[in-house]
C-alpha positions in Angstrom: -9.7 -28.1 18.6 -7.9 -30.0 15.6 -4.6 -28.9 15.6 -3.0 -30.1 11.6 0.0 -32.4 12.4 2.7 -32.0 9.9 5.4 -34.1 11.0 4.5 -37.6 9.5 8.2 -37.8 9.0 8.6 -38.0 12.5 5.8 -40.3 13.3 2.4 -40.8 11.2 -0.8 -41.0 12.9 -2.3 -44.0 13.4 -4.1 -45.3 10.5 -8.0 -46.4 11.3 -6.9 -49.8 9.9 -4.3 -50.1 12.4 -6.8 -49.3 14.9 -9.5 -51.7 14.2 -6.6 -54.5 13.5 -5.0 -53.6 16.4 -8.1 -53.7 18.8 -9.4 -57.0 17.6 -6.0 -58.9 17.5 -5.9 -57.9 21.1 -9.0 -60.3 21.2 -7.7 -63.1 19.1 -3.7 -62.4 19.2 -2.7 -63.1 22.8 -1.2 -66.1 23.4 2.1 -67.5 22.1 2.3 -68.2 18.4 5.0 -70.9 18.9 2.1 -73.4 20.9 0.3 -76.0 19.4 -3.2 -75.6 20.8 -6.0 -73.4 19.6 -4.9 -70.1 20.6 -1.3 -70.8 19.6 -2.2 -71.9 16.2 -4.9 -69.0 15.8 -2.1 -66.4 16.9 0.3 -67.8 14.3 -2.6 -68.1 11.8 -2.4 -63.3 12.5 1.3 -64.1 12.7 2.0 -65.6 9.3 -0.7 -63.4 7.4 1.5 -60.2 8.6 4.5 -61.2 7.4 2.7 -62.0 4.4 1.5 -58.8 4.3 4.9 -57.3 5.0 6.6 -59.1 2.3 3.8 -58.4 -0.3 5.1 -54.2 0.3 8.3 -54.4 0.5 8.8 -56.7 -2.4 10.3 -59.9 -1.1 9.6 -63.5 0.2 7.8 -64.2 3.7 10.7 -66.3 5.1 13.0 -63.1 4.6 11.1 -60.7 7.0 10.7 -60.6 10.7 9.4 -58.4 12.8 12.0 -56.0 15.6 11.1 -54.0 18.6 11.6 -50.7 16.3 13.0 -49.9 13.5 16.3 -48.5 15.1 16.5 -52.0 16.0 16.0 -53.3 12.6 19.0 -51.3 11.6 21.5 -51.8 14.2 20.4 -55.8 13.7 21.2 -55.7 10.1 24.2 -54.1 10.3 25.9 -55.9 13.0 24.7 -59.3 11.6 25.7 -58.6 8.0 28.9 -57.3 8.9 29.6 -60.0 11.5 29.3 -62.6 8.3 31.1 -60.9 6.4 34.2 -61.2 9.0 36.6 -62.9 6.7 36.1 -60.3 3.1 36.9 -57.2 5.1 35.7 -54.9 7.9 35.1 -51.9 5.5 32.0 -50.2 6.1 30.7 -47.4 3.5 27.6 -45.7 4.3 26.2 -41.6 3.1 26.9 -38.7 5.4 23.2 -38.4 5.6 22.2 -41.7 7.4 19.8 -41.8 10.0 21.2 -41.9 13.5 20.9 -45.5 13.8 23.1 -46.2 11.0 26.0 -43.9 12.3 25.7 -45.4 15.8 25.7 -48.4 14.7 29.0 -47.7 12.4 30.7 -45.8 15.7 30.4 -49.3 17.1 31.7 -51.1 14.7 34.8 -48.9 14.4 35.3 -49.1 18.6 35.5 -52.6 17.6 38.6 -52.3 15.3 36.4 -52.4 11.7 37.1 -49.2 9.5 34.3 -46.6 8.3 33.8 -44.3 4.7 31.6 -41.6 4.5 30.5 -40.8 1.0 29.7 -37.4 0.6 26.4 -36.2 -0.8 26.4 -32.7 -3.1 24.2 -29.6 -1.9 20.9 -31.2 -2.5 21.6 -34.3 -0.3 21.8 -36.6 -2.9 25.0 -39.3 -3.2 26.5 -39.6 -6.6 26.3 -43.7 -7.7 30.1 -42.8 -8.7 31.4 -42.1 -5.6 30.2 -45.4 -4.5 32.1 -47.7 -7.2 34.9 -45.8 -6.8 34.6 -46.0 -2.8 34.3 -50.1 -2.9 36.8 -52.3 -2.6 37.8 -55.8 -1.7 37.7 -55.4 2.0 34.4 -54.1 1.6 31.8 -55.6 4.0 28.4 -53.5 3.4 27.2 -50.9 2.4 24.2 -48.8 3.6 22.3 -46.5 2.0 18.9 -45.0 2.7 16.1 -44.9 0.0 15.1 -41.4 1.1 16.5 -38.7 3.5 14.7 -38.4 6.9 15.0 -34.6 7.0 14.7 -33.2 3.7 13.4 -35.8 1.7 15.8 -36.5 -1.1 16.2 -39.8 -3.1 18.8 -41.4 -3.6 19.9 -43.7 -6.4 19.3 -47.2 -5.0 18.6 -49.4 -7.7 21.8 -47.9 -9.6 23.7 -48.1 -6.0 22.3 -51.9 -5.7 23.4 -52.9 -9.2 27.3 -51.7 -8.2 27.4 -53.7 -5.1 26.1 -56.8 -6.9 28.9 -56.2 -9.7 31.1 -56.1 -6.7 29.5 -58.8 -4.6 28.5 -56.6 -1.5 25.5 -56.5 0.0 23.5 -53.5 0.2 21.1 -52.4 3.3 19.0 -50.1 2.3 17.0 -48.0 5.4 13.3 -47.7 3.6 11.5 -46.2 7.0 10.7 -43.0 5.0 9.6 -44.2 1.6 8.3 -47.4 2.3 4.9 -46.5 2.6 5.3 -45.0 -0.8 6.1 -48.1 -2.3 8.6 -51.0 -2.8 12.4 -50.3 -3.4 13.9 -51.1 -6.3 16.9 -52.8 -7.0 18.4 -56.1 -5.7 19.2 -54.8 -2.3 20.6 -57.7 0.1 19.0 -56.2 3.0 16.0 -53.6 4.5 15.2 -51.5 7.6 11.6 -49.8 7.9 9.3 -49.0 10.8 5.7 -49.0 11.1 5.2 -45.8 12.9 6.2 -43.8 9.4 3.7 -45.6 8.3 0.4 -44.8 10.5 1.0 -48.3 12.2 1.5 -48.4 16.0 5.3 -47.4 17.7 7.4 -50.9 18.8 7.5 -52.4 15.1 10.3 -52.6 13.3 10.7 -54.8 9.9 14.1 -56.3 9.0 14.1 -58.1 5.8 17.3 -60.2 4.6 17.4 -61.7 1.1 18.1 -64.9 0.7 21.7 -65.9 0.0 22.7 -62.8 2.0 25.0 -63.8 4.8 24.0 -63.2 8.1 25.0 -63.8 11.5 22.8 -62.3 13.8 24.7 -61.1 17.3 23.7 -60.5 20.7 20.9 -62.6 22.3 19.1 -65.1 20.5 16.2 -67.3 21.1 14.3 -69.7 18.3 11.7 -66.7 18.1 12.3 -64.4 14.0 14.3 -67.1 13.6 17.1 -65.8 15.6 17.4 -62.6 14.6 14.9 -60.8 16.8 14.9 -62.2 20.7 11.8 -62.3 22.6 8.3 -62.6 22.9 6.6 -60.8 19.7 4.2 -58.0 20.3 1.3 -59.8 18.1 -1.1 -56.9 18.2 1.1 -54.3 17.2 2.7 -56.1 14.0 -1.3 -57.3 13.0 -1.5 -53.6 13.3 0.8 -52.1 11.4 0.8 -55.2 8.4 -2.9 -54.2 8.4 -1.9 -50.5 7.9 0.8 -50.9 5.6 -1.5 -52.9 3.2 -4.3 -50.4 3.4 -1.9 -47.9 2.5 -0.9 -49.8 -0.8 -4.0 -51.1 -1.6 -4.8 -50.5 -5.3 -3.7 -46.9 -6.4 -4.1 -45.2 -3.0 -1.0 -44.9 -2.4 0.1 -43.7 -6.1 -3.4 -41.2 -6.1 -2.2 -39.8 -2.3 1.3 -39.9 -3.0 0.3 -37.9 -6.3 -2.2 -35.3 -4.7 0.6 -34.5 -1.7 3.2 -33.8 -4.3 1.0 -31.1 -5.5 0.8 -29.6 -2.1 4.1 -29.7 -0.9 4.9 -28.2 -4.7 2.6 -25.5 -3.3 5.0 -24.9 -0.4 8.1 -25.1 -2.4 7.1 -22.7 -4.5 5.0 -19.9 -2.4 7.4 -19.8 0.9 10.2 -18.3 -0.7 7.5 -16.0 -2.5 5.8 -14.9 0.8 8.9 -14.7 3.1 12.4 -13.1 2.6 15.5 -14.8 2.7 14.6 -18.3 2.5 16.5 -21.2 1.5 14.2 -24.3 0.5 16.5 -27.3 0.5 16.4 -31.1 -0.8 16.6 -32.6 -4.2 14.1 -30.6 -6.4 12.9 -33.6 -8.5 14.1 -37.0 -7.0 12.4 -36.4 -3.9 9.6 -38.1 -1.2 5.8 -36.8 -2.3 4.4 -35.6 1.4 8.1 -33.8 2.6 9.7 -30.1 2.1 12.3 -28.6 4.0 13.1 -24.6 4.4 15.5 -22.5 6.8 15.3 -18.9 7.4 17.7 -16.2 7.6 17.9 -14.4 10.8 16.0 -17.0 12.6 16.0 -18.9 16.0 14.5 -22.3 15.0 13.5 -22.8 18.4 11.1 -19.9 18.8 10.2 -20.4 15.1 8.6 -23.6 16.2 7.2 -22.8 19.3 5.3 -19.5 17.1 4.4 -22.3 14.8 3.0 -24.5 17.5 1.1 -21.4 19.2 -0.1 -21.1 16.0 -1.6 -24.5 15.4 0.6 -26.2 13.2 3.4 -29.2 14.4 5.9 -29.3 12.3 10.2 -29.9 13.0 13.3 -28.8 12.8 16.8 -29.7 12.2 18.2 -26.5 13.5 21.0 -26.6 16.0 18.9 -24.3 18.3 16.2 -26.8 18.5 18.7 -29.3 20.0 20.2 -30.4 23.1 23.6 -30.8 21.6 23.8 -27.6 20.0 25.1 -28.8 17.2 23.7 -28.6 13.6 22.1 -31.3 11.8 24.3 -33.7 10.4 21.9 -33.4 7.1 22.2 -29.8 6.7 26.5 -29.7 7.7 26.8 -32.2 4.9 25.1 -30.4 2.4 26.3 -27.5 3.3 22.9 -25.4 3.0 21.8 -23.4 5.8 20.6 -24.6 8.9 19.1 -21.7 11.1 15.5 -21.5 11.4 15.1 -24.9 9.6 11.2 -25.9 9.4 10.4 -29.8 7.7 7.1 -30.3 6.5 5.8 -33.7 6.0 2.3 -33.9 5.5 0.6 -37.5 6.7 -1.8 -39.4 4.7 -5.3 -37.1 4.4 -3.9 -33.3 4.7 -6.7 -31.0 3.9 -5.0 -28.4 1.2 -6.9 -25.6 2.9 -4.7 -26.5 5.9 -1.7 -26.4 3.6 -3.1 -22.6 2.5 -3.4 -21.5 6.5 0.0 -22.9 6.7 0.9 -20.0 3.8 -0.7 -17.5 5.2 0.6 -17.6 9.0 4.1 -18.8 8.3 5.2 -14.7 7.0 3.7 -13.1 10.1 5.5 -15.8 12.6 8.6 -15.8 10.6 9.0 -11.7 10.4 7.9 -11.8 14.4 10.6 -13.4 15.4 12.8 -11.9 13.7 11.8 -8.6 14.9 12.3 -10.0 18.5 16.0 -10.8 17.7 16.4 -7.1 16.6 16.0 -7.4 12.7 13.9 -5.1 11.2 12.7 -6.0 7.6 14.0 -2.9 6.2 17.3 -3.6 7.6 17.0 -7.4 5.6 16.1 -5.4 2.7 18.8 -2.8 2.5 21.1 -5.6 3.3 19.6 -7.7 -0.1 19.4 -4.9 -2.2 23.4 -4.4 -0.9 24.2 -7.5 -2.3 21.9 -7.6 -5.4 21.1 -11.0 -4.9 18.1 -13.3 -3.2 17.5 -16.6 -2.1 18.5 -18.0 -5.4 21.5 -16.1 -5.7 24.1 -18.8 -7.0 27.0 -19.1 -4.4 30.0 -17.0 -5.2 32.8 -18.4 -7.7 35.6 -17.5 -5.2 34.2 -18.8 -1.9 35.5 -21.8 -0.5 34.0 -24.9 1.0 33.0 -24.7 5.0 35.6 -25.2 7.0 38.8 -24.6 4.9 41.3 -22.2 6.1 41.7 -18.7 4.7 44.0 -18.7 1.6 45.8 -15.5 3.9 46.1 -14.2 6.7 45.4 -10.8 5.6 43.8 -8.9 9.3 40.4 -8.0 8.8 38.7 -4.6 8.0 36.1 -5.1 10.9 35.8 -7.8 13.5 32.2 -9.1 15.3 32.7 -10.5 18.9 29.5 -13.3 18.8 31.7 -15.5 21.0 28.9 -17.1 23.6 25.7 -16.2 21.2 24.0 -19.1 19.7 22.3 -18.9 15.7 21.3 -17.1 14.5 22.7 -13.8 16.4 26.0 -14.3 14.6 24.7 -14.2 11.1 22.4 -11.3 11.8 25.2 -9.5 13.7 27.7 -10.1 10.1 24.3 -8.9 7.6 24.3 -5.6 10.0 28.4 -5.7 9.5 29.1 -6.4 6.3 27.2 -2.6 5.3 29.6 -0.6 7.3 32.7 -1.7 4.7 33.7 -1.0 1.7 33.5 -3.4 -1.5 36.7 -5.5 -1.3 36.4 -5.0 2.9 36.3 -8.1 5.2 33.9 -8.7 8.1 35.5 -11.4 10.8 33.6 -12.5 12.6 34.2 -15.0 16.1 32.1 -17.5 17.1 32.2 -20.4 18.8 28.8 -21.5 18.1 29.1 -24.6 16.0 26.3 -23.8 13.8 27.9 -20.9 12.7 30.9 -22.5 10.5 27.4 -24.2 8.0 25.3 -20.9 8.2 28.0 -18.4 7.6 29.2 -19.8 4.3 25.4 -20.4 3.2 24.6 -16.6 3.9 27.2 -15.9 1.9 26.0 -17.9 -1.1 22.6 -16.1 -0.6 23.9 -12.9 -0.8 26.6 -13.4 -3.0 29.6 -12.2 -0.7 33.0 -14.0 -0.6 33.2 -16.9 2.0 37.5 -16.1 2.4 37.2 -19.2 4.9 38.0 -20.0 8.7 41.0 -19.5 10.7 42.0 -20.6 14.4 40.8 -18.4 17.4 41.5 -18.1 20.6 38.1 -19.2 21.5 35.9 -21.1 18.5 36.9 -19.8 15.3 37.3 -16.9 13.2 34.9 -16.5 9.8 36.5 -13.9 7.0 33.5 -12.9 4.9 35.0 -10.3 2.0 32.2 -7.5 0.6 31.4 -8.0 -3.1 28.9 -5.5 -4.0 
């Protein structure tokens, strides 16, 4: 039975292109490009014409790509060997607070070594202000990375404007492009890029690191004569045939504008209807500057983890940042950053093809799965509803003037009207537990509520801003931390 995937974000199926290239360079790709007879040459002959390929996309010359093991690897490679030559200017690092894994392990490493990290700061829809960048660089500064688009909820950020500051400034700028590059080139005079080829529809094991000329560069680690240094060991010919071969068929003529245009349509679709079809619903991401195929949502009162194993049951694979869809328990780093909510998170990203009658089954299971588990955690709608109509506000509700940011401490210590023990429960049972809470005080009341769930110091301040109640802020506990929410309406 065909199951619609909808987590090209993650990994996009393989593309027939890739298929076909794959399977024949398995024929004519095997033996070492770097020999001189007949199946040497003939494997550098594929060799060559993928890079060419590669470089043709992402906008640059053929000597400046080569070809990694992933594209975690293409990052961790750039950064370390920009950064290295760079040595003598400074050991400043800046990169967004909404980088992909790969870049923050890669700056944890470089701060073990002695160099020095900045986060910049992204506002509510993910997005980092071009700003906060020229005012964040300075002389020491070694590189800066920024990714074209966010992973998780598909925002863009300004590159090109980004690009221009750091060659005002002389600092190179790498740029991770694995979500948009299928989409098209990046623009701007970035120094250096990441990608890999299974957000593309090419096969997993490719990664794509491209370094501009005049960029310095020291690559570190192993090396060997093979990607001219930067990339040790014995290329997987096959795979990078495949996934050139993918990633040209993908760009080929207006495909990629016409698919890119018709998924924008779709995912508009979602935007638009979820909120519409299910109550208390935050859709987050950048409502404009965004990727064409992706669209993330959280819901109220939800356990992400049951949300996607309903969704699943249901025939539809789609992911989550929520903390309770993790091992670590933690919330996304995404979603704590831009301070939206992060409990029953669902991303979308719809690969290359996606029928729009799937999109529609999509609409018209998601209500019933969503209000089933919330009924299993002990939320009745009419209980959601008396708690919204409490409040007078919705999912759009603008976030109240007096709250305060995440995290801050109470302005006073003023003991509060009520107090909710969710020490031990994970999200969402704290939130629900506060929405049942918050009716039994008066207007100008407070609701405390403990928790030592980690996820509860990003999703109490968004419910807040959804139903218009006064975030009063955090203060110590014995155990976790103590959240004063103050009644409005």
């Amino acid at each position: 039975m065909y199951v619609p995937y909808f987590d090209a974000a993650s990994a996009a199926p393989l593309h027939p292109v890739a298929r076909e290239a794959l399977l024949a360079s398995l024929d004519e790709g095997w033996a070492d490009p770097a020999r001189l007879y007949r199946e040497g040459r003939r494997a550098r002959l594929l060799l060559d014409a993928a890079r060419e390929a590669a470089a043709e996309a992402v906008g640059c010359r053929p000597d400046e790509v080569v070809f990694t093991p992933s594209g975690t690897q293409a990052v961790h490679s750039g950064v370390s060997g920009a950064l290295a030559a760079r040595r003598r200017v400074g050991r400043r690092l800046l990169h967004s607070a909404v980088e992909h894994s790969s870049v923050l392990h890669a700056a944890e490493v470089h701060t073990a070594a002695g160099g020095s990290c900045t986060e910049l700061a992204v506002d509510r829809t993910g997005r980092v202000a071009a700003g906060d960048v020229a005012a964040a660089l300075s002389p020491d500064t070694a590189l800066v990375c920024l990714q074209s688009a966010n992973h998780e909820v598909g925002t863009e950020q300004p590159v090109e404007e980004v690009a221009a500051l750091c060659q005002e400034a002389g600092v190179p700028l790498l740029v991770d492009a694995a979500q948009s590059l299928p989409w098209g080139p990046v623009p701007g005079g970035w120094s250096l890029l990441a990608a890999s080829a299974h957000k593309w529809g090419g096969p997993p094991g490719v990664g794509l690191l491209a370094v501009r000329k005049g960029t310095r560069f020291a690559p570190q680690g192993p090396r060997d004569e093979r990607e001219a240094g930067r990339s040790p060991g014995f290329e997987n010919l096959p795979a990078i045939v495949a996934a050139a071969a993918s990633l040209r068929a993908l760009r080929a003529g207006q495909e990629a504008a016409g698919e890119a245009a018709r998924l924008r349509k779709l995912v508009d679709r979602i935007r638009t209807r979820v909120p519409e079809l299910v109550p208390d619903v935050e859709v987050v991401g950048h409502p404009v500057h965004r990727l064409p195929h992706l669209v993330t949502f959280s819901c109220l009162y939800v356990d992400g983890e049951a949300l996607l194993h309903e969704l699943d049951r249901a025939g539809f694979s789609v992911s989550s940042g929520s903390s309770c869809t993790s091992s670590t328990l933690t919330p996304s780093h995404v979603l704590r950053a831009m301070g939206v909510l992060s409990e029953g998170n669902v991303r979308v990203s719809l690969p290359y093809g996606t029928d729009g009658a799937e999109v529609d089954r999509f609409l018209e299971v998601l209500p019933a799965v969503v209000r089933s588990v919330r009924e299993r955690l002990g939320v009745p709608a009419a209980g959601r509803e008396t708690v919204a109509a409490t409040a007078g506000g919705g999912p759009e509700a603008a976030p109240a003037a007096a709250a305060e940011e995440p995290g801050e401490p109470a302005a006073s210590a003023e003991p509060a009207g009520l107090v909710v023990d969710s020490l031990g429960k994970r999200c969402p049972l704290p939130v629900i537990e506060l929405a049942k809470a918050i009716l039994e005080v008066p207007v100008g009341g407070t609701v405390t509520v403990l928790a030592d769930d980690e996820a509860a110091r990003l999703d109490i301040p968004a419910w807040c801003a959804m139903r218009e109640q006064e975030y009063a802020g955090e203060r110590p506990a014995e155990r976790g931390a103590a959240y004063v929410v103050r009644r409005r309406a």
